[in-house]
FIMAR-298899 format. One line per 2 residues: their letters; for each residue x, y, z of C-alpha. Coordinates in nm, 2 decimals. Example, Ala and Ser with C-alpha at 12.3 -4.5 7.8 and 13.67 -1.06 7.14 Angstrom:
! residues 2
as	1.23:-0.45:0.78 ~ 1.37:-0.11:0.71
! end
This chain:
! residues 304
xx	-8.72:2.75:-6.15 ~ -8.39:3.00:-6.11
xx	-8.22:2.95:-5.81 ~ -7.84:3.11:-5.70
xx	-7.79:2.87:-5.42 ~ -7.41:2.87:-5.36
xx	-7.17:2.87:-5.06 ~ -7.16:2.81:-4.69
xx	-7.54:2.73:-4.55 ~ -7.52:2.65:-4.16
xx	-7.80:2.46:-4.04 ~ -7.88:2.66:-3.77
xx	-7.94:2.57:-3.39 ~ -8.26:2.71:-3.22
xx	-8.17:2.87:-2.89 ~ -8.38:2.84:-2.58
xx	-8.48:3.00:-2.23 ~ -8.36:2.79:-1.95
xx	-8.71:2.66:-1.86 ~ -8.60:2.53:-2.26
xx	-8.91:2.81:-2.43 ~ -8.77:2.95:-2.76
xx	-8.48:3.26:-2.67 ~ -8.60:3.41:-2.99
xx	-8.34:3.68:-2.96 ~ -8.10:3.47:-2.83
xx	-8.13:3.27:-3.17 ~ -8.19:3.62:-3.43
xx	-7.87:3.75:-3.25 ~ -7.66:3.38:-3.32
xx	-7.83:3.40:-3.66 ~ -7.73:3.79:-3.71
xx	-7.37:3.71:-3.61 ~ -7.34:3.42:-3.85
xx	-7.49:3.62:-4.15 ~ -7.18:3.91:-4.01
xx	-6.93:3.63:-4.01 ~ -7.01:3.60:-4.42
xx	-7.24:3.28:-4.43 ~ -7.41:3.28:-4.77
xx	-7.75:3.09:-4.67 ~ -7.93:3.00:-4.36
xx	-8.13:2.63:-4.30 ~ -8.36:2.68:-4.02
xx	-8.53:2.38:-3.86 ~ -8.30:2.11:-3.97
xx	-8.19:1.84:-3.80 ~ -7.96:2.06:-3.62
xx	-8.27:2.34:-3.52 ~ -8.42:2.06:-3.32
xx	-8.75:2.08:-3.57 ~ -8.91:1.76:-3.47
xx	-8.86:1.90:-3.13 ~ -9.11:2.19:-3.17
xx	-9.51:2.24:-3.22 ~ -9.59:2.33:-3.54
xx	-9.70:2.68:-3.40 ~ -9.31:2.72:-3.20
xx	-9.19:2.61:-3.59 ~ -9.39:2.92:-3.71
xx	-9.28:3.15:-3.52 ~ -8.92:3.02:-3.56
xx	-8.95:3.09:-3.93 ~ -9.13:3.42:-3.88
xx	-8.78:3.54:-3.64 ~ -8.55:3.37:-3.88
xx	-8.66:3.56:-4.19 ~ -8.69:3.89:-4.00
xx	-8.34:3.89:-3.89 ~ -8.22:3.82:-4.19
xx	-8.39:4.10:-4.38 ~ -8.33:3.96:-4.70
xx	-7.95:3.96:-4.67 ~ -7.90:3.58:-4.78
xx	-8.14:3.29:-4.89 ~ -8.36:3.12:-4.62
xx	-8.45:2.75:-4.63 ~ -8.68:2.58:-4.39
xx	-8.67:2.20:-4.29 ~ -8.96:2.01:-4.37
xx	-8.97:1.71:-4.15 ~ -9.28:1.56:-4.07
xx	-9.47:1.25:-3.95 ~ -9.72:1.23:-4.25
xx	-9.71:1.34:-4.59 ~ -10.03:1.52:-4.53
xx	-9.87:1.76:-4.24 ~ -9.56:1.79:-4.46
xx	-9.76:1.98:-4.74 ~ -9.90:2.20:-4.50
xx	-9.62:2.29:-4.35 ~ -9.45:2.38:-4.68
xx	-9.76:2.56:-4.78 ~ -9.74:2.79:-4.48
xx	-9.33:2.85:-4.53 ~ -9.43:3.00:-4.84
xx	-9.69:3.19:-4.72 ~ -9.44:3.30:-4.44
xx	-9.18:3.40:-4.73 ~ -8.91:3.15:-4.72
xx	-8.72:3.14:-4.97 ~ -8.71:2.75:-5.02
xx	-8.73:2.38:-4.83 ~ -8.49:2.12:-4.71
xx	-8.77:1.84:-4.73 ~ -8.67:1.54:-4.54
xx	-8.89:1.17:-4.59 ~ -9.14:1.13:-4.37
xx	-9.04:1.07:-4.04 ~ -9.09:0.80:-3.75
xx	-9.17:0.53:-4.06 ~ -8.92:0.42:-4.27
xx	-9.04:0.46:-4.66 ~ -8.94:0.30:-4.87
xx	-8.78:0.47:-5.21 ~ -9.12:0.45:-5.40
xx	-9.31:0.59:-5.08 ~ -9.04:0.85:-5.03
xx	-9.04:0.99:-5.41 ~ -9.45:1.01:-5.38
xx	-9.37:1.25:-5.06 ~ -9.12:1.46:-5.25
xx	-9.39:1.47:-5.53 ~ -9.70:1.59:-5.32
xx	-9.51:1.85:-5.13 ~ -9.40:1.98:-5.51
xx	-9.67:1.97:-5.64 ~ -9.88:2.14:-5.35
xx	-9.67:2.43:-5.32 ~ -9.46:2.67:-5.54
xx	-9.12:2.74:-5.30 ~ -8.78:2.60:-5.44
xx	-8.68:2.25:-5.26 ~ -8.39:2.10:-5.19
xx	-8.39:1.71:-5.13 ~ -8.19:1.58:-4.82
xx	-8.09:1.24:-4.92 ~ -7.98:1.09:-4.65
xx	-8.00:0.69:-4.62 ~ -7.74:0.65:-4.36
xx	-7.96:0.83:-4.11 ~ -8.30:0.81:-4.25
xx	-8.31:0.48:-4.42 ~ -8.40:0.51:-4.75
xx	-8.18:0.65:-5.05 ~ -8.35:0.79:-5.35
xx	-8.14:0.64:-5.61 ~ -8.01:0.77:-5.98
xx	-8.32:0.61:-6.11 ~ -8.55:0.73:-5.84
xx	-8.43:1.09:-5.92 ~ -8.48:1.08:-6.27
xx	-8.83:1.04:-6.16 ~ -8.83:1.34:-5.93
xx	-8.65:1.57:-6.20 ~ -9.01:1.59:-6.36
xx	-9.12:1.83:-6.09 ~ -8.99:2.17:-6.21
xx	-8.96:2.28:-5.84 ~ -8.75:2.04:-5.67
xx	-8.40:2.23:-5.78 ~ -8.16:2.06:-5.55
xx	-8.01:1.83:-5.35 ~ -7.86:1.77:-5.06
xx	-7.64:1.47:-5.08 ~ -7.54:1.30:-4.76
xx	-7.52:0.92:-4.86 ~ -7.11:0.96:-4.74
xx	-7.05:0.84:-5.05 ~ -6.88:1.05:-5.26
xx	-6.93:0.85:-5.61 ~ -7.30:0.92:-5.57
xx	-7.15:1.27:-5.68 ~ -7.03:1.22:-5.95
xx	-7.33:0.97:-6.08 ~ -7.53:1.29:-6.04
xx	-7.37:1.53:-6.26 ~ -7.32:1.24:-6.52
xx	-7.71:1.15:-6.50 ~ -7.81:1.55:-6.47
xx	-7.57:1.77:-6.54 ~ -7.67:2.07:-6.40
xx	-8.03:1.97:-6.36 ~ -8.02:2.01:-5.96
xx	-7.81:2.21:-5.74 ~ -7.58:1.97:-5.57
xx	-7.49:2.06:-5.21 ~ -7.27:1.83:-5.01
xx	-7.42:1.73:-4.65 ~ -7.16:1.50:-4.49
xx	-6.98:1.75:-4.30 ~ -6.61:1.52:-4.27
xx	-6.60:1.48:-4.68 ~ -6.72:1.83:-4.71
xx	-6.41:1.93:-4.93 ~ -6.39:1.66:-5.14
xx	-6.72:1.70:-5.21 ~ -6.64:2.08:-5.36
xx	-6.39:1.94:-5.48 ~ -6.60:1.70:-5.71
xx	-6.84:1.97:-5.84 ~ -7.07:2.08:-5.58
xx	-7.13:2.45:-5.52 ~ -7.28:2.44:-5.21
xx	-7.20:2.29:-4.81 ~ -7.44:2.22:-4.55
xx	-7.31:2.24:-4.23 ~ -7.38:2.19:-3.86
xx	-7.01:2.30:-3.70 ~ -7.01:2.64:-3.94
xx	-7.26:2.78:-3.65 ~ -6.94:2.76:-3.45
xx	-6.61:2.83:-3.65 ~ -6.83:3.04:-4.00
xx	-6.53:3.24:-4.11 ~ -6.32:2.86:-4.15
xx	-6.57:2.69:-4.36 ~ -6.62:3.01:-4.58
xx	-6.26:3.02:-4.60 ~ -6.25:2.68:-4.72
xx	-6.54:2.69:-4.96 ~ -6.37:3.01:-5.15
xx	-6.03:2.88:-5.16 ~ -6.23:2.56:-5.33
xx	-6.42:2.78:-5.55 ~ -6.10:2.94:-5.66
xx	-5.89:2.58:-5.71 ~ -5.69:2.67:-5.44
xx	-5.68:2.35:-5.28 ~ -5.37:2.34:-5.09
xx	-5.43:2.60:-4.94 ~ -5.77:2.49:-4.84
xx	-5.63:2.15:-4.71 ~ -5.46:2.35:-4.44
xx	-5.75:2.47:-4.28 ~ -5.98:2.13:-4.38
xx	-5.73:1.94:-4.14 ~ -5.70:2.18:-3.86
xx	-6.09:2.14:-3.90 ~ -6.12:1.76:-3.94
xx	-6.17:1.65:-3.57 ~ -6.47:1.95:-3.49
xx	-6.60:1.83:-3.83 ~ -6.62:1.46:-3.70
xx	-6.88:1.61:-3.43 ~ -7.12:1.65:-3.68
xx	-7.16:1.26:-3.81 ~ -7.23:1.12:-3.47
xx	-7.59:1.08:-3.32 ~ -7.54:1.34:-3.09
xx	-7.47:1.60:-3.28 ~ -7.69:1.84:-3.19
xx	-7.52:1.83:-2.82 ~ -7.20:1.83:-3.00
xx	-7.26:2.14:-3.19 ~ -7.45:2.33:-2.93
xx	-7.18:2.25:-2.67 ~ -6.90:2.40:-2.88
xx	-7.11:2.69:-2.96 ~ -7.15:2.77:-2.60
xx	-6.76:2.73:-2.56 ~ -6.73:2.97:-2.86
xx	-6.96:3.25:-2.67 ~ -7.22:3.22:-2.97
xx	-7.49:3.01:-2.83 ~ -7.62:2.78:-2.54
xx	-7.59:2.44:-2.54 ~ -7.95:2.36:-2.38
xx	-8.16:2.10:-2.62 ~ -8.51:1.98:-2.52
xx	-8.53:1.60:-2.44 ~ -8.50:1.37:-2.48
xx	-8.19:1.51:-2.59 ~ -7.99:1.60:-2.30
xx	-7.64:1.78:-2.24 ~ -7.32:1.56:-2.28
xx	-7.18:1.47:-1.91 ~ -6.88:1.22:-1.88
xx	-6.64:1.14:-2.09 ~ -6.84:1.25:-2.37
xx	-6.85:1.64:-2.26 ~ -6.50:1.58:-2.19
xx	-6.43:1.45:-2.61 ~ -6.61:1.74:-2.71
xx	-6.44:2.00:-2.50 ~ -6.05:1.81:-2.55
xx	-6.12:1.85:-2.93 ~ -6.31:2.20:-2.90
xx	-6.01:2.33:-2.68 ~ -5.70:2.23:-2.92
xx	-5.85:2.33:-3.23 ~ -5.84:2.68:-3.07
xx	-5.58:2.63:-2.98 ~ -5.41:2.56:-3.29
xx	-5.65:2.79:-3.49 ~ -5.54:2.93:-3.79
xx	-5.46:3.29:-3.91 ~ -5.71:3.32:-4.20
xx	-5.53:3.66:-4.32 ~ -5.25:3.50:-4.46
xx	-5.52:3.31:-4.71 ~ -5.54:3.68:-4.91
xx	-5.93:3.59:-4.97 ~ -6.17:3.80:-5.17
! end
């Protein structure tokens, strides 16, 4: 299955009314600007988008607004994250029928598979549905890593093109392109090792704090694509603290917060997530505030 996943993909945040309904054109207009801002893929329900927050219906229609807005201009992945494997094939079959243009498919949820139960549910939702999916991989929050060996199993379903890697440990990089070679799309998913991770091959970055500084972490990812490293280590450590944001368990507050700070979104979330207060809003807003303030001039970069 041919894929050209490459580039900057934010994962999205969902934005909502203040009685916390969906502001669907709250979030096409956020996802609109980011597209403008020169994003080069869109991830819509992950853990950022507050999916397991949501009905299946309010996913739906999420989708449905997503892939309108974006008209086609760049690719459009979905989250799968469900309780059962059952409800996480159905949910992939309807994203196809929608139109996505692929899945972020998470384990199953709430219980903690083990590798063997984890590879069947990345099997059944492959084999029950036709969509390109990417594979988030991500022991550290999810508990349970899908090994070298356990992909190798998961490389016999022709669909399952890619992977998000976000075990925070950058060897498991390089293990993949020596096991596969360019058998999966690799996309890094640790946002505070994101350039080392282009650096080490993959051609891709998942990010949460891209919904808030975009035309950065494109900057970075082309002057990485281009070997300019140097000159992408500038903005990489002017970027370093917001990045840290993204690898705490309250991310989504993190993210949304700054994004509110930034004019491009609110930072309402549905509980039992609830908005930073204390010495935590004050962190976010310290580190939020300096980076402006020290922002860097990205004309001087000369980037195509």
């Amino acid at each position: 299955m041919m894929i050209n996943w490459k580039g900057v993909y934010p994962a999205v945040t969902t934005q909502y009314n203040d009685d916390l309904s969906i502001n669907f054109d709250a979030t096409q207009h956020m996802i609109d600007t980011i597209i403008k801002d020169g994003v080069d893929g869109i991830i819509a329900l992950g853990t950022v988008g507050e999916n397991a927050s949501h009905t299946r219906e309010e996913k739906f229609a999420v989708l449905k607004a997503v892939k309108e807005v974006v008209a086609g201009r760049v690719p459009v992945l979905s989250g799968v994250a469900e309780t059962t494997t059952q409800f996480a094939v159905v949910f992939a079959q309807e994203c196809e029928k929608i139109g996505l243009d692929g899945l972020m498919v998470l384990p199953g949820m709430i219980y903690r598979s083990d590798e063997a139960e984890a590879i069947y549910h990345y099997q059944q939702i492959a084999r029950n549905c036709n969509l390109p999916i990417m594979l988030y991989n991500n022991p550290v929050t999810y508990g349970v890593d899908v090994s070298i060996e356990g992909m190798k199993v998961l490389a016999a379903e022709k669909n399952i093109v890619s992977i998000k890697e976000a075990t925070a440990d950058t060897r498991r990089i390089s293990e993949l392109f020596s096991a596969f070679g360019d058998r999966f799309v690799i996309f890094g998913g640790v946002d505070d090792i994101a350039l080392e991770s282009l650096m080490l091959g993959c051609t891709g970055w998942i990010s949460g704090l891209t919904n808030v500084f975009p035309k950065e972490s494109v900057a970075i990812y082309k002057l990485a694509e281009q070997g300019r490293y140097a000159e992408a280590l500038e903005i990489w450590r002017w970027f370093l603290p917001l990045l840290r944001l993204d690898t705490v368990p309250k991310l989504v507050q993190c993210i949304k917060l700054c994004e509110q700070l930034a004019g491009r979104g609110s930072e309402l979330t549905r509980p039992p997530r609830m908005p930073l207060t204390g010495e935590e809003r004050v962190n976010v807003e310290r580190i939020y505030n300096e980076a402006v303030a020290r922002r860097i001039d990205l004309s001087k970069f000369n980037i195509d």
